[in-house]
C-alpha positions as CSV (number, residue, x, y, z in Angstrom):
1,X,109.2,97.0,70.6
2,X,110.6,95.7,73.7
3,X,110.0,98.1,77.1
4,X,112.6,98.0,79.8
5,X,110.9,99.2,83.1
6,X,113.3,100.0,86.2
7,X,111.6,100.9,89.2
8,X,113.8,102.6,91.3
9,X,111.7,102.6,95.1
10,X,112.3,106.2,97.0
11,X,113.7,108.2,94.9
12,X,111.9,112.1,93.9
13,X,112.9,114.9,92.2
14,X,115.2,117.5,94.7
15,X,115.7,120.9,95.5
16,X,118.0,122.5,93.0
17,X,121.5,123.0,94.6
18,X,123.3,123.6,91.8
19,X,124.8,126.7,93.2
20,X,126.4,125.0,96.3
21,X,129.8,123.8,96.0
22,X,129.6,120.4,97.0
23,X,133.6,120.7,97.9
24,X,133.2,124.1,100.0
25,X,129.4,123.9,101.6
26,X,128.1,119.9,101.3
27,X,126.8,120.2,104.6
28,X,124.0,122.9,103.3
29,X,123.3,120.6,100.3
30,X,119.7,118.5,100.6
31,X,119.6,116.9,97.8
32,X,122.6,113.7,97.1
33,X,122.3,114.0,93.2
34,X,124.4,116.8,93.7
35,X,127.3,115.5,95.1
36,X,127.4,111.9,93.5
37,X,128.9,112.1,90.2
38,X,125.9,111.0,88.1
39,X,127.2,110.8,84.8
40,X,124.7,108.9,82.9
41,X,121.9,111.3,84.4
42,X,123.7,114.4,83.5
43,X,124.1,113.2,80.1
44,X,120.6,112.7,79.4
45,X,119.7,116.2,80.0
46,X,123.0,118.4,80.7
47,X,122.0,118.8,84.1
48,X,120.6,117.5,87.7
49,X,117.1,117.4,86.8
50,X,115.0,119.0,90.5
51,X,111.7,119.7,91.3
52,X,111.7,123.0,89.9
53,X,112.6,122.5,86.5
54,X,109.1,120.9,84.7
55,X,109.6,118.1,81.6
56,X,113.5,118.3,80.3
57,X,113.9,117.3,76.9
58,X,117.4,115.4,75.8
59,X,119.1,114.2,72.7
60,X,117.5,110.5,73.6
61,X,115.5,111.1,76.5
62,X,112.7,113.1,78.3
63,X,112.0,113.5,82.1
64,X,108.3,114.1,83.2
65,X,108.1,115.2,86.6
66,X,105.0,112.4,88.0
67,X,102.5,113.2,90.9
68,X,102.8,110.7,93.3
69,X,100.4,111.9,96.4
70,X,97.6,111.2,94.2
71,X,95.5,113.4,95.6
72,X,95.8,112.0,99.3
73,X,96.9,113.6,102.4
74,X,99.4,112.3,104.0
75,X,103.2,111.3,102.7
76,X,103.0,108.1,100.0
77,X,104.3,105.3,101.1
78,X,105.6,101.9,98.9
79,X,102.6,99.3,99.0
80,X,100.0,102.0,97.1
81,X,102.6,103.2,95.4
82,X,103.8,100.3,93.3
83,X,100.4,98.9,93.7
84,X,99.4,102.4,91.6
85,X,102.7,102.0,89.3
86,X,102.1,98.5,88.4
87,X,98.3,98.3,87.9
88,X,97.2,101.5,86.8
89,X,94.6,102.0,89.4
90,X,95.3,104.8,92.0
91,X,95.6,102.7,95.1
92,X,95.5,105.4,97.8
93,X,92.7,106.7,96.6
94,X,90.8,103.0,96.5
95,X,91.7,102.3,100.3
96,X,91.6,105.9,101.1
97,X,95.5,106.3,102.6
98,X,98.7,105.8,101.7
99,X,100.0,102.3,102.5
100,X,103.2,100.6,102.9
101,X,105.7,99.2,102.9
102,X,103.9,95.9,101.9
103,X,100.8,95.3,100.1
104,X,97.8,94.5,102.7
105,X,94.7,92.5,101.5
106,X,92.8,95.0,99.8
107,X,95.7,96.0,98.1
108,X,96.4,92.3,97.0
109,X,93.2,92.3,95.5
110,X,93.8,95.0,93.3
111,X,97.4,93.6,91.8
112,X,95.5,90.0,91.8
113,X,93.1,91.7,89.3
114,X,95.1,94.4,87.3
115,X,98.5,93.5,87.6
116,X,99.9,95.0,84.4
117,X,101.9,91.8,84.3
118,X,98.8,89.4,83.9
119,X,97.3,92.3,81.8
120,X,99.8,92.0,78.7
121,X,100.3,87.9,79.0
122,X,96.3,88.3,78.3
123,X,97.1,90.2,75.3
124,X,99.3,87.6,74.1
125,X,102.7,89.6,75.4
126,X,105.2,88.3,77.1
127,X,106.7,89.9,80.1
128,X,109.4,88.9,82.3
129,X,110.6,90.6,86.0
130,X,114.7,90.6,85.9
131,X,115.3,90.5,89.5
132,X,117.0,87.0,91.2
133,X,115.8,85.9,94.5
134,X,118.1,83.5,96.8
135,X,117.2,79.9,97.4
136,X,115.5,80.8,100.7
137,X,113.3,82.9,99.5
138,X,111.4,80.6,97.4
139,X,111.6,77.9,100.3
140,X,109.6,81.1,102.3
141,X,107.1,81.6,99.1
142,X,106.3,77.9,99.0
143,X,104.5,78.0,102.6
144,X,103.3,81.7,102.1
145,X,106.2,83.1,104.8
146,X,107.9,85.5,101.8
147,X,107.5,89.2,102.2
148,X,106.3,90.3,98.7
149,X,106.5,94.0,97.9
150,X,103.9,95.0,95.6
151,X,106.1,94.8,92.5
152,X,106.6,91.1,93.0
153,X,103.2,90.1,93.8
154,X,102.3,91.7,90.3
155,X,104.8,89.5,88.8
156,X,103.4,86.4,90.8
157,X,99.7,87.3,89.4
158,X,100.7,86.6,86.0
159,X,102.5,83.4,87.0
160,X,105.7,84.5,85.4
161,X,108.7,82.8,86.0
162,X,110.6,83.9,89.4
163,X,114.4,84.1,88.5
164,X,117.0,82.5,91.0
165,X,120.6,82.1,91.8
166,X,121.0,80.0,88.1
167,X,119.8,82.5,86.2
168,X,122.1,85.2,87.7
169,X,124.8,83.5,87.1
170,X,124.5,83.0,83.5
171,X,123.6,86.7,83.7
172,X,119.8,86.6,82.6
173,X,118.7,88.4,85.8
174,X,120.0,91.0,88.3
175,X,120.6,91.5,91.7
176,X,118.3,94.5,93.5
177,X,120.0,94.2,96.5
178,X,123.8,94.9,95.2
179,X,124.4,94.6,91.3
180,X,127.7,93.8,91.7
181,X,126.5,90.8,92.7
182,X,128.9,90.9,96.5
183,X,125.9,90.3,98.8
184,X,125.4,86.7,97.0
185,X,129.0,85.7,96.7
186,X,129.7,86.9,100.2
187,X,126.8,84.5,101.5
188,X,128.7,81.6,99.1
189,X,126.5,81.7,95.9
190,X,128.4,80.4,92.9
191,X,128.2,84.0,90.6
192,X,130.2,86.1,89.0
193,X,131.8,89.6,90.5
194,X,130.3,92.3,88.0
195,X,130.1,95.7,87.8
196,X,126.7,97.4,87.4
197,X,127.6,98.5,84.2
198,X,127.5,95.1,83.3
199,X,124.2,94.1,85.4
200,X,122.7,97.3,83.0
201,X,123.8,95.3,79.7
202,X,122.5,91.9,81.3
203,X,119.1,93.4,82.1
204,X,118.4,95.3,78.7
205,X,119.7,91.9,76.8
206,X,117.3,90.0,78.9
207,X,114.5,92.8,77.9
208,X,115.2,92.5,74.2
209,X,113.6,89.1,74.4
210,X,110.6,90.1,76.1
211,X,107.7,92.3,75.4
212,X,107.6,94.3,78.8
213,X,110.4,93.3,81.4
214,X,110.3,95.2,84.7
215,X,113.0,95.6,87.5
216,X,112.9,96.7,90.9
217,X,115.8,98.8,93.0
218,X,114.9,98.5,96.1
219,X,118.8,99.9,98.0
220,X,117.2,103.8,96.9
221,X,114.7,103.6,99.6
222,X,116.5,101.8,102.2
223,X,119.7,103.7,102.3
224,X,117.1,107.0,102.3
225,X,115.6,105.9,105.8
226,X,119.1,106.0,107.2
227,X,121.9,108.9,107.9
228,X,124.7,107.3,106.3
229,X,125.8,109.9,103.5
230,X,128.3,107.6,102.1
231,X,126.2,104.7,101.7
232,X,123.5,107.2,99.7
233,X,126.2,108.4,97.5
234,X,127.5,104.9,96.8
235,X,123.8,104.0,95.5
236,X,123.7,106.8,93.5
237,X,126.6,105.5,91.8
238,X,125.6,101.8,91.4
239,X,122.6,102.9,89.3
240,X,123.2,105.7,87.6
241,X,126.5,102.8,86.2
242,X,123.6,100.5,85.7
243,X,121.3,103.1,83.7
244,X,125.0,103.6,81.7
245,X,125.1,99.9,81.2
246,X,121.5,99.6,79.8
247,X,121.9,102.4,77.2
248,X,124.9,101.0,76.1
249,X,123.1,97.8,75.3
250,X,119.6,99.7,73.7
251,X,118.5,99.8,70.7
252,X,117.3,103.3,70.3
253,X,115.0,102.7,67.0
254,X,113.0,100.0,69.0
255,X,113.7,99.7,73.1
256,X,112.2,102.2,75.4
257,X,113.8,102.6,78.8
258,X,111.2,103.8,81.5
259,X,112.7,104.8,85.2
260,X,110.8,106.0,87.9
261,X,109.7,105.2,91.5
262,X,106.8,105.5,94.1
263,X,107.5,108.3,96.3
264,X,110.2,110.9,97.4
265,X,113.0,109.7,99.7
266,X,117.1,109.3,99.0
267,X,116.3,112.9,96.9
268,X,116.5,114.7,100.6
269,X,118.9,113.9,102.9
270,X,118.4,115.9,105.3
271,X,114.9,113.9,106.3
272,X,115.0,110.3,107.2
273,X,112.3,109.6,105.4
274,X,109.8,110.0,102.2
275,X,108.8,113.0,101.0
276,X,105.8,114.1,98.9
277,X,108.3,115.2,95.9
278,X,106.9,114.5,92.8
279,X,109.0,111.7,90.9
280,X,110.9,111.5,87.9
281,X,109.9,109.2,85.1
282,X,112.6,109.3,82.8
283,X,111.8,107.5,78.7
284,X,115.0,107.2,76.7
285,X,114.5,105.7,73.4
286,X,111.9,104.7,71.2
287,X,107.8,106.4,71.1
288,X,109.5,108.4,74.2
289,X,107.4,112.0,73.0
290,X,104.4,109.7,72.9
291,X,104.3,108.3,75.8
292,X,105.5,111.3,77.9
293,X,102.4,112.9,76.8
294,X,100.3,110.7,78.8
295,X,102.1,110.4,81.7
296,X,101.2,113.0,84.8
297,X,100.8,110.8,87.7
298,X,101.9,106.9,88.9
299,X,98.4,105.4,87.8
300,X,99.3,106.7,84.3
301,X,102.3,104.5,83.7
302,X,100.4,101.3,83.6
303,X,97.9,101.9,81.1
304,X,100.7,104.2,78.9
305,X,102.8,101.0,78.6
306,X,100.4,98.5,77.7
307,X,98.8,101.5,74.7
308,X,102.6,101.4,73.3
309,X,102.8,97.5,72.8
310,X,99.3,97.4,71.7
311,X,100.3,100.3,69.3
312,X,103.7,98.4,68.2
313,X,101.4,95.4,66.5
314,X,99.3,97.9,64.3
């Protein structure tokens, strides 16, 4: 069984504005799904999936709405979030707040210890993260200046490999910044102009040679914190082309897709900001039934995923 994980950061399940005409009224609509075209998403379950609607069932896939507050006050925020997403432990809770956007100490501490990551290369998987990181980056990591978001410093807890400018251009990682790989040419790295349908087919081919390969979107969130409709609707697009380009690559008999994210934010657009929205966490492919059953809230994803692999080997 091979598990394709895309973490996709601020992005929550909307109000439903199906009945607004995008064309006569787009000015009342809140939530972006609506007007972006979407068609990967509204092929999984005939519809924008909102806040309103509880699990949809598809063909292939199931959505489970996923409680990301966690039982804290306040509105979630990225460190705790993907602390909670990629350990199992419910971070807010543990430090008592919602903390972000980068892990502190205490939160370290926790991905240090229960990084899923290090937690399956201990049970004799092998894992792999998908996203490249420019040369400068790693110049930064090597005297501790890098900013690490809470999904990479899960990665760097197991010690698995960081993938660079090389291995996006042969096409065995992906670009979270702009999937069409401009941002790297335009700053003259030697790779390939792609379409995200083609980044989608390069990450699930990398993930077929892994146990548990995880990806992290980060434009979701950013373009979320700014009023720039255009630029939301235009990363709608690039991943819903990307989720298109990783189903056309699945095999549906053995590769589960998991999507989901850490908090609410690009789902409302008429905030500037993140939203206690519960998220979707969307399973297209293989064991999806059984492991939607165990998923309610972020700190359920972690040990869901690592019960599948360990269920594949029986």
């Amino acid at each position: 069984m091979h598990i394709l994980f895309v973490f996709c950061d601020g992005m929550g399940l909307g109000a439903d504005d199906a009945l607004i005409s995008s064309a006569d009224s787009a000015r009342e609509i809140t939530n972006p799904f609506f007007v972006a075209p979407m068609p990967t998403l509204r092929a999984w379950f005939g519809k924008i999936p909102t806040r309103a609607d509880g699990v949809l069932v598809g063909k292939d896939s199931i959505l489970v709405p996923t409680d990301a507050n966690l039982g804290v006050a306040g509105l979630p925020q990225s460190g705790t979030g993907q602390t909670t997403i990629f350990t199992g432990v419910n971070a807010p809770a543990a430090i008592g707040e919602h903390y972000g956007p980068y892990p502190n100490e205490a939160l370290r501490e926790i991905l240090k210890r229960d990084s899923i990551f290090l937690r399956l290369e201990n049970l004799r998987f092998h894992t792999a993260f998908a996203n490249a990181y420019p040369p400068f980056f790693f110049e930064r990591l090597k005297i501790g200046k890098a900013r690490r978001t809470a999904t990479l410093q899960a990665a760097l807890a197991a010690k698995i490999k960081i993938r660079d400018i090389d291995d996006l251009a042969r096409g065995e990682a992906v670009s979270g910044l702009s999937m069409d790989n401009r941002y790297w040419i335009e700053n003259g790295a030697p790779v390939p102009l792609i379409t995200p349908f083609i980044a989608g087919q390069n990450m699930m081919r990398l993930a077929q040679q892994f146990d548990f390969t995880a990806f992290e979107y980060a434009p979701t969130d950013m373009v979320g914190h700014k009023d720039k409709r255009a630029d939301v609707l235009a990363v709608l697009n690039e991943i819903d082309e990307c989720w298109g380009g990783i189903v056309s690559q699945m095999d549906l008999d053995n590769d589960l897709l998991i999507i989901t994210s850490d908090h609410g934010n690009v789902e409302d657009w008429s905030v500037k900001g993140h939203t206690r929205n519960p998220v979707p966490t969307i399973l297209v492919g293989a064991r999806r039934a059984e492991a939607a059953e165990k998923i309610r809230a972020l700190n359920d994803l972690a040990p869901t995923i690592v019960e599948l692999l360990r269920g594949s080997l029986r």
